[in-house]
C-alpha positions, 0 to 999 in steps of 0.5 A: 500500500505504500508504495502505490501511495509513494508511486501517486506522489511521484506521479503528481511531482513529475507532473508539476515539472511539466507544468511550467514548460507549458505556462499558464495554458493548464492554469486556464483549463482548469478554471474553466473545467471548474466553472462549468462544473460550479455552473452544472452543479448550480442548475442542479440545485435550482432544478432540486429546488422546483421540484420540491414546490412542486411536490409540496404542492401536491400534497397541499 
């Protein structure tokens, strides 16, 4: 078991030495995926929201 997490660890540091070859590029691709998982998850929570009135409504 240690040595999978010792190998994560060394994947993750390799990987943070590729990252400043190719810039800020990576940087934007992040906070975009974010965004539109903030955005999905936003919707989903508005959707979980109308559905409740709605059933609420029903019961009355």
């Amino acid at each position: 078991m240690t040595e999978l997490i010792l190998g994560i660890g060394k994947l993750f540091t390799w990987s943070y030495k590729i990252f400043p070859i190719i810039g800020h590029f990576v940087d934007w691709i992040y906070v975009g995926i974010l965004c539109l998982f903030l955005l999905y998850w936003c919707k989903r929570i508005v959707d979980f929201g109308q559905k409740d009135k709605e059933y609420d409504r029903d019961r009355l």
